[in-house]
N, C-alpha and C positions, 0 to 999 in steps of 0.2 A: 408925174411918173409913179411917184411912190404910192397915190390913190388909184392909179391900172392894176398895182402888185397888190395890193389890198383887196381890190375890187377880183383879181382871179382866184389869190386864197379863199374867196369866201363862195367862189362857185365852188371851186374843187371839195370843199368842204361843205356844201352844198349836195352833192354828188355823192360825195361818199356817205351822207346821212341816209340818203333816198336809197342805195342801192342795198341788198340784203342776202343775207342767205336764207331759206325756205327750207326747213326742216318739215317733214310730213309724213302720215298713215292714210292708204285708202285701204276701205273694209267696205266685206260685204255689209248692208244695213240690215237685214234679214238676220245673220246667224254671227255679226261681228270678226267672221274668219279673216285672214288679210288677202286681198288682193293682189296674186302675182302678176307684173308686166303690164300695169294700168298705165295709161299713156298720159304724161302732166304736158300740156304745151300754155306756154306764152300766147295771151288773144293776141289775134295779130302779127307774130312775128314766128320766128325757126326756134326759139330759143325752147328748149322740154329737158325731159327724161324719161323714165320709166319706174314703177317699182321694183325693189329688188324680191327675195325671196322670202323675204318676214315682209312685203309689203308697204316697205317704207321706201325712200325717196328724201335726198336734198337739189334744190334747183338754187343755183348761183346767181346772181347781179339783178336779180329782179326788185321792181320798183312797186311801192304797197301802194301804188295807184292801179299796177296792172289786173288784172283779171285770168284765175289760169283756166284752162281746159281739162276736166277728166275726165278719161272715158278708158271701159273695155270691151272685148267682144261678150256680149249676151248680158251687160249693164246696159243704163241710160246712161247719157253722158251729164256733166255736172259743172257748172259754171260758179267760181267762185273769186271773193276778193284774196288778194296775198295777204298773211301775216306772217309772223316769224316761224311760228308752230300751229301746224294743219291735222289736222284731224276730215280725213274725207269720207264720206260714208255715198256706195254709189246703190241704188236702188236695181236690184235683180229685174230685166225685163225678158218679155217671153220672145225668146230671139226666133229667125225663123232658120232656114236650111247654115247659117253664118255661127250658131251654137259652136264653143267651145266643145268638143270632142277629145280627150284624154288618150280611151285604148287606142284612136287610131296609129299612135306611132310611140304609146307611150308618153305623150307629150302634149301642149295644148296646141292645135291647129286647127282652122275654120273648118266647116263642114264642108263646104263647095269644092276644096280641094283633094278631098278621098274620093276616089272610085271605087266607094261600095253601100251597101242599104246600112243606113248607119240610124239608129233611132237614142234619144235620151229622155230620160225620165228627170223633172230639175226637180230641184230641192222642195218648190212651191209644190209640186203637185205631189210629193211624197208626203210635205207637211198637210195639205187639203185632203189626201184621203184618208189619213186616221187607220190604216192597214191595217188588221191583224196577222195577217199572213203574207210571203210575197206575192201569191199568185193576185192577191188583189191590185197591184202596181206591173205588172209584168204585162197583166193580159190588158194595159190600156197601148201597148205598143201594139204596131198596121203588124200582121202575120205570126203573132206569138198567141200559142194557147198554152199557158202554164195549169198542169193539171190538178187541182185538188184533190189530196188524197185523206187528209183531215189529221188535224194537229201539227202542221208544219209542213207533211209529209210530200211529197210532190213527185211531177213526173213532168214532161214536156213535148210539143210539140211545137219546134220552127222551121219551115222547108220541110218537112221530116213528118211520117204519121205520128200519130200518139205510141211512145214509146218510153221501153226502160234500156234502151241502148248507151253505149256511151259517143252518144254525139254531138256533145255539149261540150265547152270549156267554161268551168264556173272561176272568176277572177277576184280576188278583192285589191283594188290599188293595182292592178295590174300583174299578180303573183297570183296563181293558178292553185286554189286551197286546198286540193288534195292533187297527189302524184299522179302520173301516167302509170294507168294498169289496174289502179285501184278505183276505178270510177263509182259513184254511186249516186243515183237519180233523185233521191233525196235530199243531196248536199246540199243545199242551199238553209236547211233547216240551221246550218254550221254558222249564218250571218246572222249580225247582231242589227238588225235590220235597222232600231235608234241611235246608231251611231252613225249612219248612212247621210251624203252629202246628195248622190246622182248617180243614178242608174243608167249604163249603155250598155247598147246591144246590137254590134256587127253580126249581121246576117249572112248567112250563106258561109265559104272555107276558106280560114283566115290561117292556116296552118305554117303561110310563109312570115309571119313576124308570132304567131305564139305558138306553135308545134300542133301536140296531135288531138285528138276529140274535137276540134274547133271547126264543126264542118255543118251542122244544121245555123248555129251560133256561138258565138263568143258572148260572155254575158260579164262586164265586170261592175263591180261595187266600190266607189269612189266614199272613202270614208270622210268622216266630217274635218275639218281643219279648227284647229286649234284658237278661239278668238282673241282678238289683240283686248279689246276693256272686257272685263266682268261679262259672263250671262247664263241664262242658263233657264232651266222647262222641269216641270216635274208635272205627271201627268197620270190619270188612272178612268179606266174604260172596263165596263160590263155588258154583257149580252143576257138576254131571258133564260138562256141556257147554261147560265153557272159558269159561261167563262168571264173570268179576272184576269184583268191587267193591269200596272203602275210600272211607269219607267221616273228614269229623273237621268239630264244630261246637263253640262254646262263647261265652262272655261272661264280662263283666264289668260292675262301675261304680265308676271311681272317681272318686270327688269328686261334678261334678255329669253328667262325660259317661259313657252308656252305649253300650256298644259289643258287639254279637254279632255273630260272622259263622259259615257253616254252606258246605262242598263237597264235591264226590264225582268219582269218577272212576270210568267204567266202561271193561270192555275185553273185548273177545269175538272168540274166532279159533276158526275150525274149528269150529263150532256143530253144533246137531245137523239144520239145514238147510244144505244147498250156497249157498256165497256169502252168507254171514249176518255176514261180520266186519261188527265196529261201535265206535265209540270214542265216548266222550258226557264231558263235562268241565262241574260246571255250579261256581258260587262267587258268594253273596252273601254282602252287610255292610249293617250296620244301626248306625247313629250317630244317638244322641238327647241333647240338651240341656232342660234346660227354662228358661225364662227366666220365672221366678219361679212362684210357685203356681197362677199359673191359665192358662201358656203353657208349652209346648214346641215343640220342632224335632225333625224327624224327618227324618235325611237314608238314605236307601235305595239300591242297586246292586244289579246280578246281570248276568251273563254266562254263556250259555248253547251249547254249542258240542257238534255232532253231525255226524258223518260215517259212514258207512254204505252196506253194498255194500246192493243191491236185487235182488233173484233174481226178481219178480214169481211172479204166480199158477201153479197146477195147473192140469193137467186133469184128468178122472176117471181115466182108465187112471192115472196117477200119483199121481194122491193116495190111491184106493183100494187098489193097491198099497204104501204106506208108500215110496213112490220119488221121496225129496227132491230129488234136482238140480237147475240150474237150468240153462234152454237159453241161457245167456248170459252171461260175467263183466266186464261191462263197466260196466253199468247202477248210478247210485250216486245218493247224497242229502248234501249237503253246507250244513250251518246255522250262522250266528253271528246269536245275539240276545243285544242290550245293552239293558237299560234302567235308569232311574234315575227319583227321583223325591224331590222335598223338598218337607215337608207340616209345617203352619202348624199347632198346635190351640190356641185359646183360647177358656176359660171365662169369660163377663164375669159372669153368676153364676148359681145354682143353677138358673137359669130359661134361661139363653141359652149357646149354644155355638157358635163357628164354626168351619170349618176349613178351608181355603186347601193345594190340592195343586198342586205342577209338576212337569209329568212331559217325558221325553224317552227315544226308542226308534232303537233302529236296528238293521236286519234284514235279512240278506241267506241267501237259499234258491238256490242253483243244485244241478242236478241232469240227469242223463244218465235219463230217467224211462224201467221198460222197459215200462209200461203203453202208451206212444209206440212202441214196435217193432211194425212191420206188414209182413205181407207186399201187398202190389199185387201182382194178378190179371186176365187179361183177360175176356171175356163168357164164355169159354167152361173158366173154372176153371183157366188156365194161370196157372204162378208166373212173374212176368217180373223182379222186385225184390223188396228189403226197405227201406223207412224206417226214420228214428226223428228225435229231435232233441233239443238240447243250449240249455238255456234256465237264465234266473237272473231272478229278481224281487228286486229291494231298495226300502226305504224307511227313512226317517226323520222322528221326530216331536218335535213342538213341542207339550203343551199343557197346559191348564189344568183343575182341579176346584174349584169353590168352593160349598159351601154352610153354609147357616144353620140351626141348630134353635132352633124357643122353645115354651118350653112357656107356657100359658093356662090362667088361673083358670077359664076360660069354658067351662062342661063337661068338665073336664078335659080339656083340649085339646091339640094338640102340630100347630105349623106347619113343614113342611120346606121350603125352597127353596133350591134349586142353579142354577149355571151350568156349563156342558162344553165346551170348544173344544179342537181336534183339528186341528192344521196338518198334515198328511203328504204330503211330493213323495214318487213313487214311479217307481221304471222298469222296464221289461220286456223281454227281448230273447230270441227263441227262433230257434234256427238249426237248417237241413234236414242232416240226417246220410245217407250210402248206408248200410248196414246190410250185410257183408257177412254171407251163409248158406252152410255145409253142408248141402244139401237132403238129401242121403244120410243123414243124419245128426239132421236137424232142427235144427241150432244153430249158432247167430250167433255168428261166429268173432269177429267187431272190427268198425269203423267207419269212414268215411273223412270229416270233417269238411268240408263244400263252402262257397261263396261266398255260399250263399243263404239268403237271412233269412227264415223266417215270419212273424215280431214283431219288432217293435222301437219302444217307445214309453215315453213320459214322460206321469205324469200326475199333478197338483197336487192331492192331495186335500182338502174344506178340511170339517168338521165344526161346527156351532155349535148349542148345546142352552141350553133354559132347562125347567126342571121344578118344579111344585109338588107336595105330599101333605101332606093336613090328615088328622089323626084326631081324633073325638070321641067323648064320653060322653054322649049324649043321656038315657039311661035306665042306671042302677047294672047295670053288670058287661057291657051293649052296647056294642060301639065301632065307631063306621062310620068308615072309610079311602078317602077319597076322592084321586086324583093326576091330575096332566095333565103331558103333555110334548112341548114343540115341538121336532124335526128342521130344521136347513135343513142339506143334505147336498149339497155342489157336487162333481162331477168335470169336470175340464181337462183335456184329451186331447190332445195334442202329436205327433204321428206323427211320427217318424223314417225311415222308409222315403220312399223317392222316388216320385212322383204314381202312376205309370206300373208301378210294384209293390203298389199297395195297391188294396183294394176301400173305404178308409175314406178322409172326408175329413182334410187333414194337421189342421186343427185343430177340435177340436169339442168344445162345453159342452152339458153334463148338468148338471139341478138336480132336487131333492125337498125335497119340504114336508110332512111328514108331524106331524099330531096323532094322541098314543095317549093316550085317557084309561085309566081305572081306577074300579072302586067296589066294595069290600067291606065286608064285617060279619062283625064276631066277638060272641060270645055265651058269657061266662063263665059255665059251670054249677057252680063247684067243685068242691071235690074232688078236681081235676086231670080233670077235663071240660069239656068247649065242642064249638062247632061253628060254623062258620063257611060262607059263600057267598060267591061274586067274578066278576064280570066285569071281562076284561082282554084288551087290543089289543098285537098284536106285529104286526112291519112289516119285512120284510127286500128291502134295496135291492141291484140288480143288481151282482154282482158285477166288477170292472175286467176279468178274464179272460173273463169272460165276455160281457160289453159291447163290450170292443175287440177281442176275438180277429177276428184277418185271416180269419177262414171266417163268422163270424158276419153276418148279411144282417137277422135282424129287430131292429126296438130293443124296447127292453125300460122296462117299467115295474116301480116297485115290486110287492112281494106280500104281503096285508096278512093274518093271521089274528084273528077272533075266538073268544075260550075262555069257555066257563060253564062254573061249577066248584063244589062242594058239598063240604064234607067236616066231619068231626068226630074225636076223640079221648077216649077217656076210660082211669082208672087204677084198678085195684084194689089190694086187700093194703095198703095204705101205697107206692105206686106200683112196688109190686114187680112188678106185670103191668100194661102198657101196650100200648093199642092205638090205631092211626091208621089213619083209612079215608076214600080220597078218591074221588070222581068227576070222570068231567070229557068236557066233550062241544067240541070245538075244531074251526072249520071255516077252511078256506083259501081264498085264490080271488086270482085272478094270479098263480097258483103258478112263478116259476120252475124248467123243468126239464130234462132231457134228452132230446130224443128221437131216439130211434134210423132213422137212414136206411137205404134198399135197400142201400146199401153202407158199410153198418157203419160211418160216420160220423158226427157227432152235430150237433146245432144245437139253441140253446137259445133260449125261446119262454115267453111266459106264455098259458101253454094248457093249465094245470091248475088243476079244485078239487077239494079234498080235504075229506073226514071223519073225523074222527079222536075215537074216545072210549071212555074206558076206567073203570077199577079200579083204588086202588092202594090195599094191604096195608102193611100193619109192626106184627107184635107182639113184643114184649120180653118180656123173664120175667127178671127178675133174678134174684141170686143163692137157688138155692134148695138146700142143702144143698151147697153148691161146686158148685153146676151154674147156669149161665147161657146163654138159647138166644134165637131171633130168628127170627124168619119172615116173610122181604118180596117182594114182589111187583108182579106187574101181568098185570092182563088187559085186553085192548087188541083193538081195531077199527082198520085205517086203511083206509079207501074211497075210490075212483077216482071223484068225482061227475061231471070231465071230463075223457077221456082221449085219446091214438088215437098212433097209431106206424102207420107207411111200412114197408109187405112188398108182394115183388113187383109194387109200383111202384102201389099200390095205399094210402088212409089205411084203417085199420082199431079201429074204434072199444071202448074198455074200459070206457066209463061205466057205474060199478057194480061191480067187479070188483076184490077186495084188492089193495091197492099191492105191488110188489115188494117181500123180503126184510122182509116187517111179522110176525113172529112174534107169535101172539096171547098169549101167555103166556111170561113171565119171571119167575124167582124167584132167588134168593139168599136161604140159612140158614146157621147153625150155631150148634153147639153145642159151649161151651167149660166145663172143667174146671178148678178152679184147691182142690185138695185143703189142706184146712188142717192137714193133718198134714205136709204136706213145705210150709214155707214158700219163694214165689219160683217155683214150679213152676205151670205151665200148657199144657194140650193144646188142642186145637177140631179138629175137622171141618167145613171148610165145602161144602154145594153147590151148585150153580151150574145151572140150570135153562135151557136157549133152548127154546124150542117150535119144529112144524115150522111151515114158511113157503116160499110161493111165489115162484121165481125166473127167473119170465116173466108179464109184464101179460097174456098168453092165461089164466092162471093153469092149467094144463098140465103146467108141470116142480114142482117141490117139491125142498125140501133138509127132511129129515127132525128136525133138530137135535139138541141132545145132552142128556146130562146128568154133571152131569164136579162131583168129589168134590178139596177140596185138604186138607191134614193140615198142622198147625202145632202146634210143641212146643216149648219154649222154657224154659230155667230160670235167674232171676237170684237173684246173692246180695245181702242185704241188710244184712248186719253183718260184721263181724272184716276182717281184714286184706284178702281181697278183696273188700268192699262195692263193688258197684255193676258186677261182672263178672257178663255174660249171655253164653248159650251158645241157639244155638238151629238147629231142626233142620224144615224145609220140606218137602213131598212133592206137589209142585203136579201133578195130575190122577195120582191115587192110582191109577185103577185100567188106568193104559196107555190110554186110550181115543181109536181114531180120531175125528178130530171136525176142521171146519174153524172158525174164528170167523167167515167170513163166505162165502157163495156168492153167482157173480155171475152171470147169467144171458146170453149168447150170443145168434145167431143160431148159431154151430156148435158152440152147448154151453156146458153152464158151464165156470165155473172157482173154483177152491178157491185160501181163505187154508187153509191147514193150519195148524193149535194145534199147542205142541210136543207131545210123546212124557212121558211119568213122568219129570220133573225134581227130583229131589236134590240138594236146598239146604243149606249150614251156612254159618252165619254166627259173631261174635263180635263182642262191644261192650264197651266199657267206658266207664259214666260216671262224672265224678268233680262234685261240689258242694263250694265253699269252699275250693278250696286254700288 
């Protein structure tokens, strides 16, 4: 008996050697960040967990014979033996329509389950193309043409013609970088673009989870994550044309704080355009704590700072001559954006998640604009003067983000609800300049600054949102996405100017109240198939410049868009060919817009409806024998349903008739080489497709558009003594090709952005992981 008692002491003791606890990190391998919500399972058996929000993980009673499972969505998955303390590194793979998606709910959720055209730009391909600007990442998405306007400067067109409207919401992290009212088509110049993780961009009106401008696209900027070991890149890139770049980014974690911070500095003299110098400085930091396993803190900064001379537009004798100069060297652009933000997340448990953002901005844009340089004329075509003016807009912000997820037993359900408040005092002040000219000559010598004010005003902006979005599973593999979101949108208008100078009264309230619902359905076919349908409201409220400018005489209401929209996707090969195919029929009405007076002046007016409906393309083809290629698009409609524009003193009506500068066709391809005999080596050609388009509502003049070829070659090493040195070699519009990125259309003609010339790029990088 007493050798039986011996004989089970020495299993049970047996048992308890063998069984363990499993302490562990999974990280991305790429950029060291940590992995939220990687899934560890037991081979073989039910036994797992999850990562928490720094990415770590303990799994209980496991045996160091077992083997665990990791995996996430848009990783590989990772088969490894148990030890007591894990260190998981999972490899970034190219997912296909199953991609982790952020803005769609604020949150991470597979692609197949949104009803909407939802595109991402990963981390890989923002590292592979060496950008110097956005537009060069932005225009590789199906339906997006980001306009180059040179030195950051930008403009856009998605669903929407080429435009300076406000029908964009630009995000970073999901907090909307400037306020409602104060839009500017430029912003994007305000992202530190080397601090960037992944770019997404919901197409068409998303107005029911992030309010107002979000009606061509929502575009947010998912910044970098903070890595768990040591790493970090320092990096500098020249072009034949005097532009200089060096960034350096890295991180760490030690203990329990994580800390990454990512900046660059550009610098450009003597360009290959007359008056193009430019200097641009950006720098953020990211500091994360967690406050035990189911809390963190996330504290965020960046500073963004641009200066820049402005040459403004061509004319054809100039541009179609290759004759860069500019009739003026005075005209500039000068930016500081700060913003910050500190964000709550807490898990209360597998079911319930909240999270708590504070955010705060400050922005200030002056600028000598030469778009503003005019010559004044009398009746009979005599030059008597030249104008211009010297204006600054700044603002600063105070606000809040707060929302709840819970998931539901109840059809597999998931409830979101948020709150949004948005404090921002803003001010304005634009002052009358002489303009002196060389008429002999045609060019604006200087300026002489005078006493008189055009603007000058202060206005309180104040924002407050409440939003819900329910999804459910009524029927196996259905999910209907229902949202609602309330606007109340106040502007305070405080004139500065003296009674007896202004056409506005000194003080004056504006209010909006805007509801946008939502309701879609997706429809899982597997296989990596589905399709999906959606109705969606977008709503974009008069802009402050617009509203208060001292010429302005009409008031202005909201202008609301409705979108239907249809689309599907499906996968071949083991999703090694992937295709996405949307439609979309989008109508507008209150259109905010500009119209053009007898005397080339402008007043803005909600005295447009629009139609707008298209096509959009994206097929993938992975890697097929080291060749991997893309082919994305759009074909597109925009229609005049009411229009009319002032010629010789006369309204003349366009109902019916293509919108201005609305190319019906857009594509972006390429095709990349990555040879498995030379490891680290990669080439691509990409092309760039604008169709022609009309630029006059007589539709009468036409700009032809282009088609413009870039080359990217790149080779990094991956072992020995220089691991992690890349070398790489750009050839942005390969084949010299005149081409402008956007024509504007006159009464005495157009005018041309001119694209640069065959730019000759070399860069150099080196990253390092784990010192």
């Amino acid at each position: 008996m007493k050798y039986f008692i011996v004989f089970c002491f020495a299993i049970a003791f047996t048992l308890q050697a063998s069984a363990q606890k499993i302490w562990g990190v999974v990280v991305d391998a790429q950029t060291q960040a940590p992995v939220v919500g990687a899934s560890i399972r037991v081979k073989g058996s039910k036994l797992g967990t999850s990562t928490d929000l720094s990415g770590k993980f303990i799994l209980a009673h496991t045996n160091k014979a077992d083997s665990l499972m990791v995996s996430c969505t848009g990783y590989g998955t990772c088969c490894i033996r148990c030890d007591s303390s894990l260190s998981v590194q999972l490899k970034p793979v190219i997912a296909g329509l199953e991609e982790v998606v952020v803005t769609a709910g604020r949150q991470e959720q597979p692609r197949k389950d949104i009803p909407a055209a939802i595109s991402k730009i990963s981390s890989n391909t923002i590292r592979e193309a060496h950008a110097t600007a956005p537009y060069q990442l932005l225009n590789k998405v199906a339906g997006v043409y980001m306009v180059n306007l040179g030195n950051e400067q930008h403009t856009m067109a998605i669903r929407q013609p080429i435009t300076y409207n406000a029908l964009y919401l630009y995000m970073e992290d999901g907090i909307p970088i400037r306020p409602t009212g104060i839009f500017n088509h430029n912003a994007l110049y305000e992202i530190n673009t080397d601090g960037i993780r992944d770019i997404e961009v919901i197409k068409g009106p998303a107005s029911s989870l992030y309010g107002s401008n979000s009606i061509g696209a929502a575009v947010n900027f998912n910044t970098a994550k903070e890595p768990v070991t040591p790493a970090g890149q320092i990096n500098v890139q020249g072009d034949k044309y005097h532009y200089l770049r060096a960034g350096i980014q890295g991180g760490l974690t030690a203990g329990k704080v994580g800390f990454y911070m990512a900046g660059y500095a550009t610098h450009q003299e003597k360009g290959w355009q007359d008056y193009t110098d430019f200097d641009k400085y950006s720098l953020s930091a990211k500091v994360s704590y967690p406050l035990g396993a189911d809390s963190k803190l996330t504290v965020y900064g960046t500073y963004n700072y641009l200066n820049t001379q402005t040459p403004g537009n061509l004319d054809s004798a100039r541009f179609y001559n290759r004759s860069y100069s500019s009739n003026q060297r005075f005209a500039y652009r000068r930016v500081n954006a700060f913003r910050a933000s500190s964000r709550l997340d807490h898990n209360w448990n597998d079911d319930n998640h909240t999270f708590l953002t504070l955010f705060y901005r400050n922005n200030s844009t002056g600028q000598l604009p030469s778009y503003y340089i005019s010559d004044v004329r009398n009746n009979k075509g005599q030059y008597i003067k030249s104008t211009g003016q010297l204006n600054e807009l700044s603002f600063y912000s105070f606000g809040l983000l707060a929302q709840h997820t819970v998931k539901l037993n109840f059809m597999h359900s998931q409830l979101i609800a948020g709150i949004y408040l948005d404090n921002s005092p803003s001010s304005f002040y634009a002052n009358f300049l002489n303009i002196k000219k060389d008429n002999t000559a045609q060019y604006y010598t200087g300026y002489i600054n005078t006493d008189s004010l055009i603007d000058n005003y202060k206005i309180h902006l104040f924002n407050a949102a409440s939003y819900v979005q329910y999804m459910a599973e009524p029927v196996k593999r259905i999910k209907i996405t229902t949202g609602l979101r309330y606007d109340l949108l106040v502007y305070n208008f405080d004139n500065q100017l003296p009674p007896l100078k202004t056409k506005y009264k000194q003080q004056e309230h504006n209010r909006y109240d805007v509801l946008a619902p939502k309701l879609g359905v997706t429809y899982d076919l597997q296989k990596g198939r589905g399709i999906y349908a959606n109705f969606s409201m977008g709503f974009q409220p008069p802009e402050t410049n617009t509203l208060y400018n001292s010429r302005q005489l009409t008031p202005l209401k909201q202008a609301t868009y409705n979108n239907y929209e249809l689309g599907g996707w499906t996968s071949l090969f083991s999703q090694k060919i992937r295709f996405e195919l949307t439609a979309y029929y989008l109508q507008g009405k209150d259109e905010i817009i500009s119209l053009l007076q007898a005397d080339n002046t402008t007043q803005y007016a909600n005295a447009a409806a629009t139609t707008h409906k298209g096509l959009e393309y994206n097929l993938l083809v992975g890697s097929v024998k080291s060749l991997a290629f893309r082919i994305g698009g759009t074909f597109a409609s925009h229609t005049f349903n009411k229009y009319s524009e002032i010629s010789g003193g006369k309204s003349i009506g366009y109902d019916g008739h293509q919108m201005t500068n609305a190319p019906k066709w857009i594509a972006n391809s390429e095709i990349t080489w990555k040879p498995a005999f030379i490891a680290g080596f990669r080439t691509g050609v990409e092309w760039q497709h604008l169709g022609k388009y009309f630029t006059n509502a007589a539709n009468t003049k036409t700009y032809s558009g282009y088609d413009l070829f870039n080359l990217r070659t790149a080779y990094r090493i991956s072992s020995g003594s220089a691991k992690g040195l890349e070398v790489w070699f750009n050839v942005m519009n390969l084949t010299n090709k005149l081409y402008a990125t956007t024509v504007t259309g006159n009464s005495y003609g157009d005018t041309y952005t001119a694209a640069p010339p065959r730019t000759l790029s070399l860069g150099i990088s080196h990253s390092i992981s784990k010192l």
